[in-house]
VOGU-3710 file (C-alpha; in Angstrom, 3 decimals, decimal comma):
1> xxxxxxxxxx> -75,080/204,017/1,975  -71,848/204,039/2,985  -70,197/204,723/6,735  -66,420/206,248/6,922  -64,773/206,664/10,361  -61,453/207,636/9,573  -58,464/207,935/12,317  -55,298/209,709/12,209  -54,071/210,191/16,014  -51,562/207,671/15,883
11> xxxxxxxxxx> -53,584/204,896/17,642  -52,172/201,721/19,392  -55,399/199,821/18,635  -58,775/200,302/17,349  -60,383/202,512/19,375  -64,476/201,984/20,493  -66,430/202,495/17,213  -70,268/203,523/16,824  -72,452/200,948/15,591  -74,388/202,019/12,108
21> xxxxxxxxxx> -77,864/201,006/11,680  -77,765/200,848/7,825  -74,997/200,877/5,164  -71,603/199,571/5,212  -68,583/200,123/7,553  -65,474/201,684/6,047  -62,288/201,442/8,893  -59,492/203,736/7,500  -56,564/203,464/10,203  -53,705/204,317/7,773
31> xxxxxxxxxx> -50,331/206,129/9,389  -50,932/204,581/13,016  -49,280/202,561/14,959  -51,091/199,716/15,735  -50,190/196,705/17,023  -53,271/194,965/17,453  -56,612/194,231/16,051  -59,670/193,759/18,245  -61,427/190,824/18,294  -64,097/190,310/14,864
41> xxxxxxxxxx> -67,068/190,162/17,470  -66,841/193,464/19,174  -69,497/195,980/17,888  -68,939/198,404/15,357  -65,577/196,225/13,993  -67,826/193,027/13,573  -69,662/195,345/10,794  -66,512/196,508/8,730  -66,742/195,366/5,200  -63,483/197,496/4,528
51> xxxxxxxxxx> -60,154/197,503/6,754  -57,482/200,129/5,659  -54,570/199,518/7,939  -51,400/200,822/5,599  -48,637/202,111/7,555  -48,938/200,301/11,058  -47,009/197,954/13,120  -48,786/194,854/13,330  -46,677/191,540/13,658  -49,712/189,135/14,016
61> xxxxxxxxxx> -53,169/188,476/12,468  -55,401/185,803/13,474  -58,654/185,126/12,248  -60,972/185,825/15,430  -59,878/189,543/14,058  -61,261/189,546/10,899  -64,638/190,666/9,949  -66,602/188,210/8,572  -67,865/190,555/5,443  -64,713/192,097/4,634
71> xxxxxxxxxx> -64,275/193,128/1,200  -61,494/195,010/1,673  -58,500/194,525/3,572  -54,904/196,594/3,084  -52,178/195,818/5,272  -48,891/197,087/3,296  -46,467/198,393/5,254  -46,496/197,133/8,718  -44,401/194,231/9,846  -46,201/190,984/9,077
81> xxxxxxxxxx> -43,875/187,996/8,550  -46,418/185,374/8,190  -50,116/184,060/7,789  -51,210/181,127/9,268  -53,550/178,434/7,942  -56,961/179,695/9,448  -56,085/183,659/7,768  -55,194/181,994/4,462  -58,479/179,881/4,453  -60,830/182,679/5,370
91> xxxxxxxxxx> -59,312/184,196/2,707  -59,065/181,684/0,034  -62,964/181,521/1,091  -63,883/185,328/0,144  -61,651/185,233/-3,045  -64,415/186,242/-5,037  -65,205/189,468/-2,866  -62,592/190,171/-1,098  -59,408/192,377/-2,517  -55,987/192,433/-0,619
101> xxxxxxxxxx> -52,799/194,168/-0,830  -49,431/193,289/1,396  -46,936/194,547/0,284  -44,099/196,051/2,352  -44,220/193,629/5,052  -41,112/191,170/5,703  -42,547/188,074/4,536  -40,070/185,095/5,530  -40,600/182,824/2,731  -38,844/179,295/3,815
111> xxxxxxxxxx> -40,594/175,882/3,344  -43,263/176,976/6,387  -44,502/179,546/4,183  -45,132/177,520/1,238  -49,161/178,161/1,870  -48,382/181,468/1,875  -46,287/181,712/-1,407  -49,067/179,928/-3,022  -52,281/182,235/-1,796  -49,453/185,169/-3,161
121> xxxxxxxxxx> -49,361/183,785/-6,450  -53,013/182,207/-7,140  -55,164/184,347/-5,155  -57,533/186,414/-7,862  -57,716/189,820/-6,132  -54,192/190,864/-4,615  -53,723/194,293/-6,225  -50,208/194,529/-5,402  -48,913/191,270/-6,240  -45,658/192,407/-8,042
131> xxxxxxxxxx> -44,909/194,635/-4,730  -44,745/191,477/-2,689  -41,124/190,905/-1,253  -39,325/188,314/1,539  -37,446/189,803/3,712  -34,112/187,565/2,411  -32,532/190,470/0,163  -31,474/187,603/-2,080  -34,746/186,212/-2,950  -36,439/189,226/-3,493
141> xxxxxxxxxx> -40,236/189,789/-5,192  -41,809/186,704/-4,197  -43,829/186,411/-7,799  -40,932/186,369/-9,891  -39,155/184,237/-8,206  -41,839/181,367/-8,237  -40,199/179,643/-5,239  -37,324/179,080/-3,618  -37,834/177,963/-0,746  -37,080/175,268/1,890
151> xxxxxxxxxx> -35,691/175,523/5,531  -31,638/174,505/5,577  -31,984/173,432/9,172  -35,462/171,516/8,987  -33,424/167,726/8,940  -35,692/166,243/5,993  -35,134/162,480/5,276  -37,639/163,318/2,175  -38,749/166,156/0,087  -41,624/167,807/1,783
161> xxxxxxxxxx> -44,799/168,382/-0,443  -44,440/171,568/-2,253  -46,748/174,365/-3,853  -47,049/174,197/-7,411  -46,460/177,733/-9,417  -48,152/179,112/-11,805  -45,379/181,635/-12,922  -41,720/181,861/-12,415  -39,158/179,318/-11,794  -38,573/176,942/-9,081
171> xxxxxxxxxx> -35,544/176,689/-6,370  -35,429/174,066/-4,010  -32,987/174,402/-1,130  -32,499/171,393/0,996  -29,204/171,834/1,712  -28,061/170,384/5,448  -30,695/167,833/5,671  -30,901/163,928/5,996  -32,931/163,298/2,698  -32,065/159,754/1,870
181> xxxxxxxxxx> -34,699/159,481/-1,061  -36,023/162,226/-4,080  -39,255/162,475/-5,125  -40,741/160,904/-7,951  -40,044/163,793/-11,009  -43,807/163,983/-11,752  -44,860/164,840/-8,393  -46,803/168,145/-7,947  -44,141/171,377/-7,049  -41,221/168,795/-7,569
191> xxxxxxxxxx> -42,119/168,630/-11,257  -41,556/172,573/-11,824  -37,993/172,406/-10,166  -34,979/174,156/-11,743  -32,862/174,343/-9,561  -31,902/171,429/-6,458  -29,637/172,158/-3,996  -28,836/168,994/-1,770  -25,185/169,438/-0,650  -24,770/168,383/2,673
201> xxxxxxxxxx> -27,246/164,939/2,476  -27,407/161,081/2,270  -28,372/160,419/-0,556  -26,994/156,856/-1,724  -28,742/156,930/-5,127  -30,161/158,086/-7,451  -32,334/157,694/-10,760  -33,679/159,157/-13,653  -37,341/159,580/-12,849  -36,181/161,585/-9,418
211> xxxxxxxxxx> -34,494/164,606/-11,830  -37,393/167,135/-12,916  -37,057/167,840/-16,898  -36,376/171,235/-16,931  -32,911/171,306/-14,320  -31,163/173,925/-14,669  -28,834/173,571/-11,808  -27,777/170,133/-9,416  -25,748/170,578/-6,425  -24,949/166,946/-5,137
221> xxxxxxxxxx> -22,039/167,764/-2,960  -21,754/165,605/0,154  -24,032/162,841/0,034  -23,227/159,529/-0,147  -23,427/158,610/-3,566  -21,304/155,754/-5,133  -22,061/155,730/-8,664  -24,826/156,878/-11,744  -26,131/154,764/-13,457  -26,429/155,094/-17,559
231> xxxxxxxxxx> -29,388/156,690/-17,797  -28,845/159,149/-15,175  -25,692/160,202/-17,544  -27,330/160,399/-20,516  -29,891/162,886/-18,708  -27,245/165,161/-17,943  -25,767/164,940/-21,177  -28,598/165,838/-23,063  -28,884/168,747/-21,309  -25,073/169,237/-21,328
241> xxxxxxxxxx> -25,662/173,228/-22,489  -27,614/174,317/-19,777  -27,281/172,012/-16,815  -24,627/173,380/-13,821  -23,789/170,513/-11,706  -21,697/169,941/-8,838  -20,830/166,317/-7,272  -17,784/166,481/-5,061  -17,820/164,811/-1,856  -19,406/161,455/-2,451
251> xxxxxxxxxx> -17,565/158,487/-2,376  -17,285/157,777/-5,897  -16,051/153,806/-7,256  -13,376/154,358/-9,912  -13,603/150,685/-11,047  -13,832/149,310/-14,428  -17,755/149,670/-13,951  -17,276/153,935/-13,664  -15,692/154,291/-16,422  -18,697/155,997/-18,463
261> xxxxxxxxxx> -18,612/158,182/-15,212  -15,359/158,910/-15,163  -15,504/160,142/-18,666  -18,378/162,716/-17,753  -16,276/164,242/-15,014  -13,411/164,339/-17,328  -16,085/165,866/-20,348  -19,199/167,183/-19,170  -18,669/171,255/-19,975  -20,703/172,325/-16,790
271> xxxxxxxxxx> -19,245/170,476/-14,073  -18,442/173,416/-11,435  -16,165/171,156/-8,906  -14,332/168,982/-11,580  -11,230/168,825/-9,396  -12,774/168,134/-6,556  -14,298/165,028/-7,320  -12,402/161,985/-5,740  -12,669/158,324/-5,642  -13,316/156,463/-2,541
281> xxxxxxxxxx> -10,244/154,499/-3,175  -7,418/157,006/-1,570  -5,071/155,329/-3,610  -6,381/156,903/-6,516  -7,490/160,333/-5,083  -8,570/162,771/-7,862  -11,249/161,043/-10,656  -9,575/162,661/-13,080  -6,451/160,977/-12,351  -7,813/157,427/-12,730
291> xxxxxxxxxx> -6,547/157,977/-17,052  -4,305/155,625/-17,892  -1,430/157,122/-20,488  0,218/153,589/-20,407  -1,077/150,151/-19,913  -0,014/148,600/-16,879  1,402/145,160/-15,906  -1,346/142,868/-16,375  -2,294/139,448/-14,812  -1,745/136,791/-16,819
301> xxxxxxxxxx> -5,175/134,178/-17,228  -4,839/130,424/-16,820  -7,821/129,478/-18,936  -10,035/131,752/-21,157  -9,431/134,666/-22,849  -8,088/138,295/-22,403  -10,003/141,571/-23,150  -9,021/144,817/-22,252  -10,908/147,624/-22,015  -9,115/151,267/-21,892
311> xxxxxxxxxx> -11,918/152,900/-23,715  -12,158/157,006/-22,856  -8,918/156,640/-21,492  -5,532/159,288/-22,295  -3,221/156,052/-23,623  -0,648/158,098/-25,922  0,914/154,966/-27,087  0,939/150,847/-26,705  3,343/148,791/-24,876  5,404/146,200/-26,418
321> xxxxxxxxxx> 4,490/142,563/-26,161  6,707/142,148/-23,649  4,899/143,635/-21,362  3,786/141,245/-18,539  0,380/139,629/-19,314  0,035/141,837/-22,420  0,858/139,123/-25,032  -2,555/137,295/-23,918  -4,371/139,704/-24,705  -7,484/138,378/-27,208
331> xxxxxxxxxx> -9,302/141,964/-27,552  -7,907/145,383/-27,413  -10,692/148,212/-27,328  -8,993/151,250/-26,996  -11,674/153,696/-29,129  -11,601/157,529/-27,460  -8,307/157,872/-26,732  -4,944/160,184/-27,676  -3,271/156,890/-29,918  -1,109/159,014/-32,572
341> xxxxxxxxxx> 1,300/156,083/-34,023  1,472/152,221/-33,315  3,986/149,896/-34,434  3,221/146,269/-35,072  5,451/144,643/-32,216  2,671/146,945/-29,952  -0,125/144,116/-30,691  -0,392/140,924/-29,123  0,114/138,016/-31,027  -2,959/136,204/-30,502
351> xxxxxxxxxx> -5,655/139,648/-30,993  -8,681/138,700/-32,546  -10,432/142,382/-32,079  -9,104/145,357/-32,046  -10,564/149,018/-31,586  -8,875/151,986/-32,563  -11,633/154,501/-33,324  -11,453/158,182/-32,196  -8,075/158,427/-31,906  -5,140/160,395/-33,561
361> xxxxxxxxxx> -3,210/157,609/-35,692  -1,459/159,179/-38,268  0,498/155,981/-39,308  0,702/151,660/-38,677  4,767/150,736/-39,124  5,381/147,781/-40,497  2,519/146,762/-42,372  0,209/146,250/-39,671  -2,651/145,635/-42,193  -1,021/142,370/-42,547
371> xx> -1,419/141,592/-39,281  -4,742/142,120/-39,027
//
């Protein structure tokens, strides 16, 4: 047997309900307006196995207001922005009997509401799950998005711990925070990531194992980064057709040590702030002007021997001998540059290696294969 009251007078709250001896309760308070839900234990509502509550203008629901044998609960359309914990876990604990739908509510859906973004996407018996939307125009249907999620203004020092989704892809913002340290990339909701968004940070490094596999997208703007190391680089490059990444703002070393760095800035197709990158040395400025197109002055060794290294630089031609400290010089590598033509009084005296691959020569003058 089953017991209907249905209401239609445009009620505030539930008004005082008959008690049924047998059978089940069915509530139906669709096109209201009410703000409030009694309290589960108050007769008549503590027997309700079906609540039907579409088109009202509740803001809060807290479980002393839930029946305890609901089966049946639709609260689309009113103006729910949240569930707490102690909603979500009755819940989760009637998710083989009980069916939901929520839709049409203005769900917030920031890091607080990563419970909730969860129960949206695992719970077995939301019938409107694709009807689900935040309230942020720009994240839209929270399904398809996965998540994106994380509260700008929420000063992290870490990563907090994140849901893990079953469909969709993942967008972390954690922009304007203090987070000094990432994640390990095989840790739970971290794993999924495609996109990160850290500008505004302090992060001072940063490894391979902290980028998830599948990045599509890196925003590293403003931290406090110095350097990456190799592997890092060869991360990005692998993924070099698909990976967006922005790194101005940090106070990059444009020593000798950068230089595989410095050629990623200068090659890497997707970097979306190329020009903006800048050493920490103000003397130097803009990364991309730290390319030598001659060789400078040189000091000149007392004991030992002289390599230079102007690999993935944009040298367009050698200096003579003359050059100060030049005629030391033991090695030359000099591979990845813009070299078109190189005339035999261009090479020190002395050179016992010399590198010239991935260049433009078109001609040695003077019989340089003698030379060498």
């Amino acid at each position: 047997m089953r017991f209907d009251i249905s209401c239609h007078h445009y009620y505030i709250k539930i008004p005082v309900l008959p008690i049924p001896i047998i059978g089940n309760t069915t509530l139906k308070f669709n096109n209201n307006n009410i703000t409030l839900l009694p309290n589960n234990t108050v007769d008549g509502y503590a027997e309700a196995r079906e609540l039907h509550l579409l088109n009202n203008q509740l803001q809060n629901l807290t479980v002393d207001q839930l029946p305890t044998n609901l089966t049946y609960l639709d609260l689309r359309n009113n103006r729910l922005e949240k569930l707490d914990e102690q909603v979500l876990e009755f819940l989760w604990n009637r998710s083989s009997s009980l069916s939901i739908k929520l839709s049409g509510n203005p769900w917030i859906c920031d890091c607080n509401a990563k419970n909730l973004i969860e129960f949206v996407l695992k719970y077995p018996r939301i019938e409107d799950r694709d009807g689900i939307e935040c309230s942020d125009p720009d994240i839209g249907q929270m399904l398809s998005i996965g998540y994106d999620i994380c509260d700008p203004y929420a000063n992290y020092v870490k990563t907090p711990v994140l849901p893990i989704p079953i469909i969709g892809n993942t967008t972390l913002k954690l922009n304007n925070n203090n987070i000094t340290i990432l994640p390990n990339n095989t840790v739970d909701g971290y794993a999924e990531a495609r996109e990160l968004h850290l500008l505004n940070n302090q992060l001072q490094n940063l490894t391979v194992d902290q980028l998830p596999t599948k990045l599509k997208y890196l925003d590293l703007r403003n931290n406090r980064l110095e350097k990456l190391d190799e592997q890092v680089l060869e991360f990005l490059w692998n993924r070099s057709s698909s990976l967006s990444i922005k790194l101005s703002g940090n106070p990059w070393i444009c020593d000798c040590n950068a230089k595989n760095l410095i050629e990623f800035v200068l090659k890497y197709p997707k970097i979306e702030d190329r020009d903006g990158i800048e050493c920490s040395d103000p003397d130097i400025g803009q990364m991309t002007s730290t390319l030598y197109k001659d060789i400078p002055e040189l000091p000149i060794p007392i004991t030992g021997n002289t390599s230079l290294n102007f690999e993935y630089s944009n040298l367009t031609k050698l200096p003579s001998r003359k050059l100060y400290g030049y005629s030391e010089v033991r090695e030359l590598h000099l591979s990845n540059n813009q070299l078109s033509d190189i005339d035999i009084d261009q090479l020190p005296l002395n050179l016992t290696y010399l590198d010239l691959s991935n260049n433009n020569i078109e001609a040695f003058r003077q019989s340089m294969d003698m030379h060498m």
